[in-house]
N, C-alpha and C positions, 0 to 999 in steps of 0.2 A: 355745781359750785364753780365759781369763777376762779380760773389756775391765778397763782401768783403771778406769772408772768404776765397777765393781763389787767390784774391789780394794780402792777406798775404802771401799765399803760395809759390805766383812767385816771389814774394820780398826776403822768405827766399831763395828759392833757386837761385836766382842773386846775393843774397851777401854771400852766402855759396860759390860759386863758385869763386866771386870775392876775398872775404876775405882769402880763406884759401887752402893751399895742403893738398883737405879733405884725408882722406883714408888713409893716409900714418901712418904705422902702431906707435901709440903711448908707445908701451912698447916692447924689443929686443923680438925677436923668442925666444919658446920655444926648448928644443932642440928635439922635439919629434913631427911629427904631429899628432898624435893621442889626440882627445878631452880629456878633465878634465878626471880623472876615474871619478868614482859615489863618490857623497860626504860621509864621514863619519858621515854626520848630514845635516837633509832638508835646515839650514844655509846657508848651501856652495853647494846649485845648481845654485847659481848667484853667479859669482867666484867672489874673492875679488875687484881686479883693478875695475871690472865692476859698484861692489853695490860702490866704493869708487868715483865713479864721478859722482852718485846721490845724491840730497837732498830734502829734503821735501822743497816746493816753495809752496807761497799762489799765485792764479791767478795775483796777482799785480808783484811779481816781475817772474812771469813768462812772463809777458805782458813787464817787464820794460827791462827784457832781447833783447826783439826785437830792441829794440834803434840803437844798434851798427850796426843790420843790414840794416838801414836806412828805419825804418820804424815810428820813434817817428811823434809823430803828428797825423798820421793817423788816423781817427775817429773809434769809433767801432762799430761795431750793436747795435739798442739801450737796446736789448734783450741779449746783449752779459754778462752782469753781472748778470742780474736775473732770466733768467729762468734754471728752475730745472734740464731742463736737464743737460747744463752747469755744474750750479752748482754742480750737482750729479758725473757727471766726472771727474772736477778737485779733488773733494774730494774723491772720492772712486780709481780713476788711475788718481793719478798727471803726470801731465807731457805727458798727449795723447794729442796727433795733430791730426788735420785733415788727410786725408788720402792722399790727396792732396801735404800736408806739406812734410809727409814721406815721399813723393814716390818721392818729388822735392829733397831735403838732400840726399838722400841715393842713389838716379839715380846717381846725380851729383856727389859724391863721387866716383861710382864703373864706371863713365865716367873717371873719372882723374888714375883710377888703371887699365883703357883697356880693360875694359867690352865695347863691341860694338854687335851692332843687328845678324852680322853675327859671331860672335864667343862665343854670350851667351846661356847655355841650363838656364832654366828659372821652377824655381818648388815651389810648394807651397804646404805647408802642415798645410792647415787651415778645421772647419767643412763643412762637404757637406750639409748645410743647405742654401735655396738659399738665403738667405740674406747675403749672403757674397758673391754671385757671381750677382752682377748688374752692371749698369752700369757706377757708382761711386764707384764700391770696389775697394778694396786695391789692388788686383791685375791686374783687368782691368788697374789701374792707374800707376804699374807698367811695363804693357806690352806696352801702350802707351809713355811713359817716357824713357824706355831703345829701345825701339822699335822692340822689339821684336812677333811674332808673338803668338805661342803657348807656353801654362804651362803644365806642367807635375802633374796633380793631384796625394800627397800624401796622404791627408790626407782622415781621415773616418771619422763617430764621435766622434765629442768633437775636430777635430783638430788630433789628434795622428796617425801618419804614418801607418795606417794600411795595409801598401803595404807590408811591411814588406822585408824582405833582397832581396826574389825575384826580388819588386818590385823597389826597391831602385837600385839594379843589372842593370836592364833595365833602369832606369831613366838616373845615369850614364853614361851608355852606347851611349846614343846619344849624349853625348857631341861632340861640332867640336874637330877637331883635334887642340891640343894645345890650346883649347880651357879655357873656364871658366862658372862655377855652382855659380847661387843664387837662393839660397831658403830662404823663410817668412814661416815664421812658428808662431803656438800660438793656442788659445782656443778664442772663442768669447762669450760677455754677453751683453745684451739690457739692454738699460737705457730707463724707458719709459717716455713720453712727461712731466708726472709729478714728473721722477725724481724717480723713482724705480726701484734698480740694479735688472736683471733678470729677466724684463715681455720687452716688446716692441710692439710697434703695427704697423699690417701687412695690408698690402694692400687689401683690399675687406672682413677683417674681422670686425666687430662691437668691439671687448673684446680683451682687449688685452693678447698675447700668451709668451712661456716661451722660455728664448734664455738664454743660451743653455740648449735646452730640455735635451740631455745627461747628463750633467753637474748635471742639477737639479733634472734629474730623479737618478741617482747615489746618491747623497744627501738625496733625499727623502726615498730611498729602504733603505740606510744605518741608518737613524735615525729612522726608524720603524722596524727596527727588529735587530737582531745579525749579523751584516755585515760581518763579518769575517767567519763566517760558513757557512752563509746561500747564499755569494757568491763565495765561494769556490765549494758548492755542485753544483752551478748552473753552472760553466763551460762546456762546452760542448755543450751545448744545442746550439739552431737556431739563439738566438739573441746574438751572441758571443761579438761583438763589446761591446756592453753595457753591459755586465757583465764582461768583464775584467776591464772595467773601475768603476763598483763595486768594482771587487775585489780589486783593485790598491791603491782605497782612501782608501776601508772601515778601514785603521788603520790609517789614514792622518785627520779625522775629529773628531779623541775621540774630541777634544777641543769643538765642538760645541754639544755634548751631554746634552739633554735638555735644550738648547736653541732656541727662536721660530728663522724663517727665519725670517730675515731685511736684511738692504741693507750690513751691513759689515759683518754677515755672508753668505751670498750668493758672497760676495768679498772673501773672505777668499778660499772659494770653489773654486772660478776662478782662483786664485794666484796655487791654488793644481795643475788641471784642466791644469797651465803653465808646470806645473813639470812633469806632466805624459808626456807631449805632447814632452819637451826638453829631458826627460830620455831616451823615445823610440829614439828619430831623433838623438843622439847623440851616442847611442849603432848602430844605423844601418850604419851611416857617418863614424862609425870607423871602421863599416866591412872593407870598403873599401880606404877609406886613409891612412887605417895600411901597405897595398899590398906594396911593393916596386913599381910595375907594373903599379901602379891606376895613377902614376904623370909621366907617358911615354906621356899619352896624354890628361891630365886634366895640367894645369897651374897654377889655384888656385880654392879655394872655399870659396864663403859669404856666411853667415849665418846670416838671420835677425831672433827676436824672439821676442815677444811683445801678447800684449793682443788687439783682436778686440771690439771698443764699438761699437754695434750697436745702432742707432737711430730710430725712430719711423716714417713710411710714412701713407697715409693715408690722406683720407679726414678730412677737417681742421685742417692738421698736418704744420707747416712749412717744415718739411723734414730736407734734406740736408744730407752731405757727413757721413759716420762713422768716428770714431775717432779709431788712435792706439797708444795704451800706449808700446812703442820702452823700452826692457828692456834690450836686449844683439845685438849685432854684432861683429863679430866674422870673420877674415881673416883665413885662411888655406893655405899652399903653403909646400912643400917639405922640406922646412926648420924650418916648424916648423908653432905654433898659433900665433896669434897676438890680442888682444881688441883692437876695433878700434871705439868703443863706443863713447866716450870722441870726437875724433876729429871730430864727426857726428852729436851727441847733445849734448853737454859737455853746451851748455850755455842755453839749453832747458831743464835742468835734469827732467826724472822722480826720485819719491821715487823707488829705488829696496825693492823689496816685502810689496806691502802695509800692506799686513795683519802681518805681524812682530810685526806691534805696535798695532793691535788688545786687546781688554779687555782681549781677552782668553788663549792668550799665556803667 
């Protein structure tokens, strides 16, 4: 029988489809298709339009939002208000959906702008920690939805393209002809069953384990010694992936300088943890959408970017799907960018950059 939770899902996306010409770009082309440059300030790595059609929502009128999509009345789990993990969600990334949710809004969208099974390449650059690749992840759930068969692995740890231009060259490259690119992109973090951002519990372990190990092992090496030195020197070595991403934050966390971890500094981390992940995929996408050449036989390009939550499986766990906190989407074509955020979940806002309103900023 199909959980409630996923009831809402087919709801949102029947009345996403019925209600709206999703996808159609809400703000004119830029004249350039080359992404944002780099911001002047960690601010503006969530460009204006985008942070301007979130708002902070309490679970209620996130829940009252669904109405219009004919879903009022519907009961809800009885566990749907009080348990911690929930709780811990909405409050640390307003505005995550099911995965389910996502992958229905967002399929359904890039249906109505001509994304189909034979002319889509299909790529993600999420971490290679197998908790993201089951058989309720975000991507499974995309390749089922758009119907497509294979993804194109970009991401290493923490999320961050470490395929790098090469890699990104080849990914490219198999596009169909005339064809069209979507990639999901982001960093992931566990909520565990009682509601504490950055532990999760794993299948056939007793104690619960640390998501994202990168994440928080970067966090952890930088609050225990001089981060800016001591991963600078360490470049080079064998575990490269994770000491760049030392080296990346270690000037991104002065703010949490003797402060112990809780759940909104280990949020604050993951918000970073977003920025490494969009800096890198955004400097690599413009290698190539800069080309004259690249739109001979690309058509367009989506950009999904958001935060993975993962939930906790396990014996006497309830389980169930992960949640994504959707914080960018993003059109590409020849003529230029488009935010297309708003017409996708403009009545589902998340907060853009939770940790903005953090004690320590």
């Amino acid at each position: 029988m199909m959980s409630i939770s996923k009831s809402l899902a087919v709801l949102l996306g029947a009345g996403l489809a019925a209600r709206s010409a999703a996808f159609a770009p809400s703000a004119a082309h830029s004249p350039a298709t080359k992404l944002a440059a780099a911001p002047a300030s960690d601010d503006q790595v969530v460009d204006a339009a985008t942070r301007e059609a979130r708002i902070t929502a309490p679970l209620s009128a996130v829940l009252a939002s669904l109405a219009p999509l004919g879903t009022a009345g519907l009961p809800l789990p009885a566990n749907a208000a009080a348990g911690a993990f929930e709780a811990s969600t909405r409050q640390n990334f307003p505005g995550a959906m099911t995965n389910s949710a996502v992958a229905l809004r967002v399929a359904a969208s890039l249906r109505e702008r001509g994304y189909t099974p034979t002319n889509t390449l299909f790529g993600s650059s999420l971490c290679s920690d197998e908790i993201n690749d089951t058989a309720e992840s975000l991507v499974g759930d995309f390749q089922n939805k758009l119907g497509v068969e294979g993804v194109f692995n970009l991401g290493g740890l923490g999320g961050l393209p470490f395929v790098g231009i090469s890699g990104m060259g080849a990914f490219t490259s198999h596009c169909p002809v005339d064809g069209k690119i979507f990639i999901v992109f982001g960093p992931h973090v566990g909520i565990s069953n009682d509601g504490v951002v950055g532990k999760v519990e794993r299948v056939g372990k007793d104690a619960v384990s640390g998501s994202c190990g990168a994440g928080l092992g970067a966090y952890k090496a930088i609050m225990a010694a001089d981060g800016k030195t001591e991963a600078k020197e360490m470049l080079g070595t064998k575990d490269f992936q994770e000491e760049y991403i030392i080296a990346q934050l270690s000037n991104r966390l002065d703010a949490l300088k003797g402060k112990d971890p809780n759940n909104e500094t280990i949020t604050y981390v993951t918000n970073k943890m977003y920025d490494l992940v969009w800096e890198m995929l955004r400097s690599e996408v413009n290698a190539f959408t800069t080309k004259p050449d690249f739109w001979n036989s690309v058509s367009e390009v989506t950009l999904l970017g958001g935060i993975v939550v993962n939930r906790g499986h396990g014996k006497d766990l309830p389980g169930g799907e992960d949640y994504y906190q959707p914080l960018m989407l993003k059109s590409l074509t020849k003529d230029g960018e488009s935010d297309v955020y708003g017409n996708v979940f403009g009545d589902f806002p998340a907060l853009a950059r939770p940790h903005r309103s953090a004690k320590y900023v």
